[in-house]
C-alpha positions as CSV (number, residue, x, y, z in Angstrom):
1,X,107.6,75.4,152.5
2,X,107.5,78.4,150.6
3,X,105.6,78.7,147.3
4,X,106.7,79.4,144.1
5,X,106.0,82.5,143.0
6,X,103.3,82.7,140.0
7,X,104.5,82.9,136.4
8,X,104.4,86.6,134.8
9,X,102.3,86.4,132.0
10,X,104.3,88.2,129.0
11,X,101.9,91.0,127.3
12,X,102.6,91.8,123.8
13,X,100.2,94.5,123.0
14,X,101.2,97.6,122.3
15,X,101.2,101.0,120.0
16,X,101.2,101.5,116.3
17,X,103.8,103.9,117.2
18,X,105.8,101.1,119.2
19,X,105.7,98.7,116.0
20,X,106.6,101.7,113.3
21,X,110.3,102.2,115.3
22,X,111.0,99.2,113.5
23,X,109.4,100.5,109.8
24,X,111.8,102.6,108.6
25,X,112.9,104.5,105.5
26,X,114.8,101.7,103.3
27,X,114.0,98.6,105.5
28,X,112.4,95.1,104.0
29,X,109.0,95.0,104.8
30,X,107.2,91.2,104.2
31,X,103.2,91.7,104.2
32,X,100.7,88.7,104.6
33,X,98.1,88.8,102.1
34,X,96.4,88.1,98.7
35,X,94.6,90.8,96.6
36,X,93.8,92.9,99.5
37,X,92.4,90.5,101.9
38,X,94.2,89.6,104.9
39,X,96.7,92.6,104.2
40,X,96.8,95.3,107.6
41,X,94.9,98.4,107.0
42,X,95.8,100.3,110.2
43,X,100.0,99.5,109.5
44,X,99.7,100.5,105.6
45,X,97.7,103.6,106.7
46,X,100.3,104.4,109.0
47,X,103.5,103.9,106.4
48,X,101.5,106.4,104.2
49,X,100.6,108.9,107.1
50,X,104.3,108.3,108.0
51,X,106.0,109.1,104.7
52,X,108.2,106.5,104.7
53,X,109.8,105.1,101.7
54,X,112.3,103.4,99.4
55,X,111.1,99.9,101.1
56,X,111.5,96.6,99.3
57,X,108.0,95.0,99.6
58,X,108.1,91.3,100.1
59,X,104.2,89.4,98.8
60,X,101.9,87.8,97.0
61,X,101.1,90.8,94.4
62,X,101.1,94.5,94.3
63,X,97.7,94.7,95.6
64,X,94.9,97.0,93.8
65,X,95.3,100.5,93.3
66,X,93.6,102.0,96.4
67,X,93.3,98.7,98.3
68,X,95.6,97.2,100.9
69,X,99.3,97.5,99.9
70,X,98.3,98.5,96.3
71,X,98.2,102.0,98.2
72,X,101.8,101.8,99.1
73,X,103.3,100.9,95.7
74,X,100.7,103.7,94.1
75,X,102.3,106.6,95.9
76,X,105.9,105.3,95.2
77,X,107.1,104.3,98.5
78,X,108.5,101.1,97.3
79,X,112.1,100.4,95.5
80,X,111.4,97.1,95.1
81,X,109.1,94.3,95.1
82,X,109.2,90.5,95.4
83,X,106.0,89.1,93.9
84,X,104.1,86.7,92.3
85,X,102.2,89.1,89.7
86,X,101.3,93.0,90.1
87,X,98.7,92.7,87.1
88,X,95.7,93.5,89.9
89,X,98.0,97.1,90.2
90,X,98.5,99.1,87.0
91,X,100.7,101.6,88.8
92,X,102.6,99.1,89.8
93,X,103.1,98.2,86.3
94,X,104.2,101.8,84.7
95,X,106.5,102.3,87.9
96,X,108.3,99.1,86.9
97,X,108.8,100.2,83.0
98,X,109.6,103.6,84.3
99,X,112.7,102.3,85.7
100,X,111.3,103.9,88.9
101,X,110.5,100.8,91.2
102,X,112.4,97.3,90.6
103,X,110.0,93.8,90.4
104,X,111.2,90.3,91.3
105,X,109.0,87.9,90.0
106,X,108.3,84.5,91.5
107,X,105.7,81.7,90.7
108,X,103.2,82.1,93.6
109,X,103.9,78.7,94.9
110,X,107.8,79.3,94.9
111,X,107.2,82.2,96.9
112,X,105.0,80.9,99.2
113,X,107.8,78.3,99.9
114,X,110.7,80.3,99.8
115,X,109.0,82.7,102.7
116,X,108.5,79.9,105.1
117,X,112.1,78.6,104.2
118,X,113.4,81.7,105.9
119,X,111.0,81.0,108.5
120,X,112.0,78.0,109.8
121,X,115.6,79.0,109.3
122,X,116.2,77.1,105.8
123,X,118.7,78.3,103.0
124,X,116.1,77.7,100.0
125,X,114.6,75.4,98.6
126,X,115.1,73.3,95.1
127,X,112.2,73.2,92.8
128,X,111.7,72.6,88.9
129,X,109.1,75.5,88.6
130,X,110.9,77.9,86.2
131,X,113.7,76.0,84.6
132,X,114.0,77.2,80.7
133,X,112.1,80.6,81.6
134,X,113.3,84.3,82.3
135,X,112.9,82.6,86.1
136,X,115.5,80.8,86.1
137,X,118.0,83.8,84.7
138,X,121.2,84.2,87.2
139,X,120.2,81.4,89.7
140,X,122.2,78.1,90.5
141,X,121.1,74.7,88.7
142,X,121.2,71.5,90.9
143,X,121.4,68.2,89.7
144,X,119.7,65.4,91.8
145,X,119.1,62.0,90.8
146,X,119.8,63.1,87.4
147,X,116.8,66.3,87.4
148,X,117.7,69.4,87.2
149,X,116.5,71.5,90.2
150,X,116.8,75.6,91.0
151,X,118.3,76.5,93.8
152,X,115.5,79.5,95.3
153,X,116.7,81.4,98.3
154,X,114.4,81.8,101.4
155,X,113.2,85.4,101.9
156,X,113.0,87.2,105.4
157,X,112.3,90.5,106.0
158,X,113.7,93.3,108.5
159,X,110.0,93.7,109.6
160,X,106.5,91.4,108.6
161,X,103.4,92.8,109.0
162,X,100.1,90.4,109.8
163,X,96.3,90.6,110.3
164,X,94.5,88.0,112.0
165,X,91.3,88.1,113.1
166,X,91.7,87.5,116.9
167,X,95.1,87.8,118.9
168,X,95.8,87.0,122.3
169,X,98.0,89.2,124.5
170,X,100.5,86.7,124.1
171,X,100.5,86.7,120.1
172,X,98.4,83.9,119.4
173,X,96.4,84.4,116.1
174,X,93.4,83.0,114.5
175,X,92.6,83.8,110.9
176,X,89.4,84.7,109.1
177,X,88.6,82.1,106.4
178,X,90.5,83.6,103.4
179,X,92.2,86.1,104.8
180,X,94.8,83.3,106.5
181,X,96.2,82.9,103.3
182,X,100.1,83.5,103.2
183,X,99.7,85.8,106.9
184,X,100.9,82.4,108.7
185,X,104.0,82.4,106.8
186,X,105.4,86.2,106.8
187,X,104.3,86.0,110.6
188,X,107.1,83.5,110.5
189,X,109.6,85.1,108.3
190,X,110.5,88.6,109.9
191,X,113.1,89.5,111.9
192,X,110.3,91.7,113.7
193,X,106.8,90.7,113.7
194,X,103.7,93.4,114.1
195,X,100.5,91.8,114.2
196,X,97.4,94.1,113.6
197,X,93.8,92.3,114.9
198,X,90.3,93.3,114.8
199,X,90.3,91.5,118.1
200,X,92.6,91.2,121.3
201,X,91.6,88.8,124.1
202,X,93.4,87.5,127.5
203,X,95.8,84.6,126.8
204,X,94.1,82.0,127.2
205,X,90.9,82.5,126.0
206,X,91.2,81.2,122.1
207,X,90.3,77.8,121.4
208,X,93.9,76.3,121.4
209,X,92.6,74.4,118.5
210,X,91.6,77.5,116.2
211,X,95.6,79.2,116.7
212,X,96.9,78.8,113.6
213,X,100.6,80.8,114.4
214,X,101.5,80.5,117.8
215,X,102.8,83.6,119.5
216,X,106.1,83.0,119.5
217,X,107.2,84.4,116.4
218,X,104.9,88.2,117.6
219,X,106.6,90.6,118.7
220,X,104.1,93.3,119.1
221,X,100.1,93.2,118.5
222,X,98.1,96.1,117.7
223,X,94.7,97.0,117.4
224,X,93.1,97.6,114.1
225,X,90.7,100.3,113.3
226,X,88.9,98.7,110.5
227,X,89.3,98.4,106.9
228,X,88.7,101.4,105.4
229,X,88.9,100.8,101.6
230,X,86.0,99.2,98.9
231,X,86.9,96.2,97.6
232,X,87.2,95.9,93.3
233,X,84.3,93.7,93.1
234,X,81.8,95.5,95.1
């Protein structure tokens, strides 16, 4: 009888320069993070090597500024953000009442929730965070049960970019204590995923228990080179 021939194994690891085709001039970029930590230091380093520009940045907060995507929004290369708060940033800040970069503002948790509505495939969510503020301003009121809800789109992104703290050549990540924050969820929520690790083993070899996103929603895993900026507090 003959034998079935062995399963390839799929290899997602590649080139920074494979993963910037897809960051472009223009393009919605969604970035795991909070503060700093967790956010890719070899992929930001990149998009400012690169010159590329005009992106709407999709977060947690305009970072600091000369730490993790903080160093984006200083320089100017966004057109927009979607965020929780860019007070960490004071660039960020005179940009926005320059006129010269536009800011969405959404409560953190809202955020958080509205990013892993787009990626599981949801329209929005409803939620009651908001209603009788500047948040709810141009967004559609629901009424269930007799409560008023707000309707809050999901976000995706043309491209999310990730740091985990092991990979496997599949895509399977594991994140370092903190640094998981909201990574899981933008790894979820772009249309193209580029995961940057400070370490890339065989499939297989991560403890299936420790995997926190599952490869499946990788497209491409690169190797970092390190985080390369001082942290506020040190």
């Amino acid at each position: 009888m003959k034998q079935p021939m062995p399963k390839k194994r799929i290899n997602k690891v590649g080139s920074l320069e494979e993963g910037f085709s897809r960051i472009i001039d223009g393009c919605s970029l969604m970035f795991g993070g909070f503060g700093g930590v967790g956010n890719p230091p070899t992929i930001i380093n990149g998009i400012l090597q690169k010159g590329i520009k005009d992106l709407t940045l999709i977060g947690n907060d305009a970072g600091f500024p000369t730490i993790g995507i903080g160093k984006v929004v200083s320089q100017g290369r966004a057109k927009k953000m979607i965020v929780s708060h860019i007070g960490s940033n004071p660039v960020a800040g005179q940009l926005m009442i320059d006129g010269k970069m536009e800011v969405e503002f959404c409560p953190q948790g809202t955020l958080a929730e509205r990013i892993r509505a787009g990626g599981v495939g949801l329209g929005g969510i409803l939620t009651d965070i908001g209603i009788d503020s500047m948040i709810e301003e141009g967004k559609q009121m629901i009424k269930i049960n007799g409560q008023d809800f707000l309707l809050e789109t999901a976000l995706t992104a043309d491209v999310s970019i990730v740091y985990a703290k092991k990979a496997d050549t599949f895509g399977n990540l594991v994140y370092e204590t903190s640094a998981r924050n909201n990574n899981p969820l933008v790894a979820m929520a772009g249309r193209y995923t580029i995961v940057e690790a400070e370490q890339i083993v065989e499939t297989g070899e991560l403890d299936p228990e420790a995997i926190i996103t599952p490869g499946v929603y990788v497209d491409i895993v690169v190797q970092s080179k390190g985080i390369d900026w001082k942290w506020a507090w040190e």
